[in-house]
N, C-alpha and C positions, 0 to 999 in steps of 0.2 A: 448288713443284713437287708438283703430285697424281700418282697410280698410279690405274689402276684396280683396279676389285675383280676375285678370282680368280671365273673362272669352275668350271661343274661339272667338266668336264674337265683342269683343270689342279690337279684334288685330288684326292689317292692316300688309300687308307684302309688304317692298319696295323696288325694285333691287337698290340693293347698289352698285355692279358692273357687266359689259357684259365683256368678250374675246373670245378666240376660242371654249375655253374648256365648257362655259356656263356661270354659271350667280352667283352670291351670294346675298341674303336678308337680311335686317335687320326688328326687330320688330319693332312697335311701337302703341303710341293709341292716338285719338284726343283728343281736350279738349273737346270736347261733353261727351266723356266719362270719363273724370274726374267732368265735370259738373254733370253730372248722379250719378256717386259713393257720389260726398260729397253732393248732394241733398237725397239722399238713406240714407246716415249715419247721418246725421248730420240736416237735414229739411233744407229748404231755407231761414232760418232765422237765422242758424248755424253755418255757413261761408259766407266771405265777399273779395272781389279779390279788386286789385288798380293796378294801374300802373303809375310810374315814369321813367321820363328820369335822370339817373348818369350819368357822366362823357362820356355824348354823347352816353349814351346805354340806354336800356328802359328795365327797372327790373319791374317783376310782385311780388306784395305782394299779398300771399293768407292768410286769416285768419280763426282759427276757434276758437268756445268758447268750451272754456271745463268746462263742468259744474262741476268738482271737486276743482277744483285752483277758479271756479268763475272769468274767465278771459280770455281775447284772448290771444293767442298764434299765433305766425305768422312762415313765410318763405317765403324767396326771392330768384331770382334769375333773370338773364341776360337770354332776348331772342335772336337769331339771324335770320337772313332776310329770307324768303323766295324765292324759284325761278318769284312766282309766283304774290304774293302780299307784297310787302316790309312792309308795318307799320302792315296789320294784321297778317299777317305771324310771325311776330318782339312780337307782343301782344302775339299769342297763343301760340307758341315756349318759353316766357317766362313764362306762367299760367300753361305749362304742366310742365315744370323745377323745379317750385316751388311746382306743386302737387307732383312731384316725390319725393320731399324732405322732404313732410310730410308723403310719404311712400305709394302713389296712383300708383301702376302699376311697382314698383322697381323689380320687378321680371323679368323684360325683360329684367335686366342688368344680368342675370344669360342667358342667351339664347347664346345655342351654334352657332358655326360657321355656318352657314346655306349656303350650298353649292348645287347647281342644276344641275347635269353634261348638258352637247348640247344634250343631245338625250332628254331631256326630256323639252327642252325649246328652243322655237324658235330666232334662230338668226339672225339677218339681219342687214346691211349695213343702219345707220342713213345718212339724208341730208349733214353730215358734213365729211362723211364719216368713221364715228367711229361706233362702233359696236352697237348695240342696239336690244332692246325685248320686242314687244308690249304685252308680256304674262302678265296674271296679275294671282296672287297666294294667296291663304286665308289658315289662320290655319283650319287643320279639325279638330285636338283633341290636348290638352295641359292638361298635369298633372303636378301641382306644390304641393310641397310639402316643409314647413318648407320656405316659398318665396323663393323657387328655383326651376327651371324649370329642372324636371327628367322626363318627356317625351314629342313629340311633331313632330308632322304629319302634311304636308303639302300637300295641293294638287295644280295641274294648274286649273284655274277656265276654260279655255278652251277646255284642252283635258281631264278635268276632274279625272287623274291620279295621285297619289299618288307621290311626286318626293321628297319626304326630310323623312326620318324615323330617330328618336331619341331617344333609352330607357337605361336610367343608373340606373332605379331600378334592384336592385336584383332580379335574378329567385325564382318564389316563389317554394316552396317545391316538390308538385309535380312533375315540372318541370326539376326539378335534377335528380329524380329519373330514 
């Protein structure tokens, strides 16, 4: 059973860290969109999610039939809390965990360093006094290849500007010339 790859749209970009210098992101994608993917691949009679509490943590089992074995197949894994919502947070941080391990969006663990210098992202003094950046940022173009990510363009959705460029394919021919 293949998945396909995420598309631009269906990857969120999150400031992972602020300091003087700017800002760094990490990828990521909701469970909306792993609910999308295994309803797309597989119909909604295809797969089947649970959730248990072990040893004081709360694992999401995701299942799917594979119509060659004639049988479910599963994967689990541990969610952890959210800022925002502790038990749903806890729920979907594990349903994405477990999608990842059937191989739903595993290409974001290929995604390079992603770094924003300050010019091209605003920074400002949070309530607590620590640094912070109300910019928010969206992939504009992602080329994966082989589930790994060889290119990838980010823009600020405010100033609209292009702030992350990423390409480790090879120049093609002409281009040497």
């Amino acid at each position: 059973m293949k998945f396909r790859d995420l598309t631009k749209d269906e990857i969120e970009c999150r400031v992972a860290t602020v300091n003087e210098k700017g800002c760094s992101l990490l990828l990521y994608k909701d469970a909306r969109c792993d609910m999308n993917i295994l309803d797309e691949t597989l119909g909604v009679t295809g797969w089947r999610r649970s959730h248990e509490i072990i040893g004081g943590n709360l694992f999401c089992t995701v299942e799917v039939y594979d119509d060659q074995k004639k049988e479910w197949i599963y994967k689990q894994d541990v969610g952890v809390e959210s800022y925002t919502e502790k038990e749903k947070g806890q729920a979907s941080d594990s349903f994405k965990r477990a999608c990842f391990n059937l191989g739903i969006g595993r290409e974001l663990y290929t995604a390079p360093f992603i770094w924003i210098p300050k010019e091209c992202v605003e920074i400002t003094k949070g309530r607590n006094g620590k640094l912070t950046t109300c910019d928010k940022f969206y992939v504009e173009q992602i080329i994966i290849e082989n589930k790994k990510i060889v290119a990838l363009s980010i823009k600020n959705k405010k100033t609209k500007n292009r702030v992350f460029l990423y390409d480790i394919r090879p120049p093609k021919e002409e281009e040497t010339k």
